[in-house]
N, C-alpha and C positions, 0 to 999 in steps of 0.2 A: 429397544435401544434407539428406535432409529426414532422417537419424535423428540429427544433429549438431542439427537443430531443436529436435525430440521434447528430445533429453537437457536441452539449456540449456531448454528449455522446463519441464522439470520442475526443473530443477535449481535456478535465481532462485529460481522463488516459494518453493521448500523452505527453502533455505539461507534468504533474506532472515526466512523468517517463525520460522526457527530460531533466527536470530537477536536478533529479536522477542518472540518466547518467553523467549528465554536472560533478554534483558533482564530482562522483566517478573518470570519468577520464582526465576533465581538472582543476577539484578542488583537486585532491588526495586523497579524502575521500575514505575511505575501507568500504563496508558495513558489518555490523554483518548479522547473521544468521536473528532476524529478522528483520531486514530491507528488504532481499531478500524475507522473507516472504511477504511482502506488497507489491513486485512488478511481484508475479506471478497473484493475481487478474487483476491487473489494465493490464498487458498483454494479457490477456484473457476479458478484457475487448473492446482493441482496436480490435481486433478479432469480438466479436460478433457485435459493431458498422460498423465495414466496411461492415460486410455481411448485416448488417439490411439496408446502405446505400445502395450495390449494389441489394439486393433485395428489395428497396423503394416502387414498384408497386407491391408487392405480402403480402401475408397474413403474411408471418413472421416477417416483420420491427418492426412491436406491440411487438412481446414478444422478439425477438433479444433488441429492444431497452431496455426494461425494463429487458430483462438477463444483459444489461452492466450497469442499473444501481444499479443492484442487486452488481456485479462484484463488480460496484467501491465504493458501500457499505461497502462489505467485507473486501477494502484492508484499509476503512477509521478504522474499529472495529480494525485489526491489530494492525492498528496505535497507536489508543487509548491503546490498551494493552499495547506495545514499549513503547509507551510514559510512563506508569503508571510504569513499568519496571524502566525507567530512571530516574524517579522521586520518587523510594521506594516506591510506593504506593500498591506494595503486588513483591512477586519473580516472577523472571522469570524461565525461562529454568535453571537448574543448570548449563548442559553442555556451555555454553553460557555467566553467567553473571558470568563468575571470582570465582566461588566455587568448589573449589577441595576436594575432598572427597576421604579418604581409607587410608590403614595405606603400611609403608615400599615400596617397588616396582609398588605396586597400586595406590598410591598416586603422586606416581614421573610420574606415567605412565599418572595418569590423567591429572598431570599440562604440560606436555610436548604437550597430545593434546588438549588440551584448544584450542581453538580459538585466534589468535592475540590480534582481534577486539572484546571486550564486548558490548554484548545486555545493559546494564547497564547503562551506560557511554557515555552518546551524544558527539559524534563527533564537533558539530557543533551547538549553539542557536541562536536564535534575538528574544530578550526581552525576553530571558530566557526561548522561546521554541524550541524544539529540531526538526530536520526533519521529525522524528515521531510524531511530536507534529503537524507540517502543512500536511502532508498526512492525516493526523485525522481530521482536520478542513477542509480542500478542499475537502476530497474525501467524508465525510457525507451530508457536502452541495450538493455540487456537486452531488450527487449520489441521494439524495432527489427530487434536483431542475429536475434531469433528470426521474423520475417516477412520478414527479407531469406534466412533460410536455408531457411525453409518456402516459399518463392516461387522460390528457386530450380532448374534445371533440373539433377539430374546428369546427367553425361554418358556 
């Protein structure tokens, strides 16, 4: 069970972050801050699967696999936070979600470096979920599916 692992293991963080990509530079989508955050996991994720692949015949593939699907764990919890962000479901980052803070000079100074792009404010939905709404849904499956098949025994 574990090269059915390995493959989905490689395979999410690739496709999700291809998709990611596609977005940003044949769709024009700009990412927020965290958006970038969900895709330093899943990079790190394609990382330890390649190794757990090229070293398949040694002792490490076991926990390389199940470090990427810890990885793509991590970028799914982002996600869900991002999403919870875009949806009001508690604040984000101030620097980040369009709140400027401070009085006279400090205030001008803060909205000047503001970000473009709000953590806030999806870019982009299908049926009213946001990017960060599908990295949250693929990548906890996905990240589950790949530590129940990295944990498993073949027989």
């Amino acid at each position: 069970m574990l090269a059915p692992a390995r493959a989905l293991a490689l395979a999410l963080p690739a496709l999700l972050m291809a998709g990611a990509l596609g977005s940003q530079y044949i769709g024009g989508l700009v990412p927020c801050e965290l958006c970038m955050w969900q895709r330093w996991p899943h990079y790190a994720a394609i990382v330890a699967a390649l190794l757990a692949i090229l070293l398949a015949r040694t002792a490490l593939t076991r926990p390389l696999t199940i470090l990427a699907g810890l990885l793509i764990l991590a970028s799914g919890a982002i996600g869900v936070y991002h999403a919870g962000v875009e949806y009001r479901w508690w604040a984000g980052p101030s620097h980040c979600t369009g709140i400027a803070t401070g009085h006279g000079a400090d205030l001008m100074r803060a909205i000047l470096s503001a970000p473009i792009v709000q953590c806030d404010v999806p870019q982009w939905t299908l049926f009213h979920v946001s990017l960060a709404g599908f990295n949250a849904l693929f990548s906890l499956a996905g990240g589950l599916a790949v530590l129940a098949l990295a944990g498993a025994r073949s027989r």
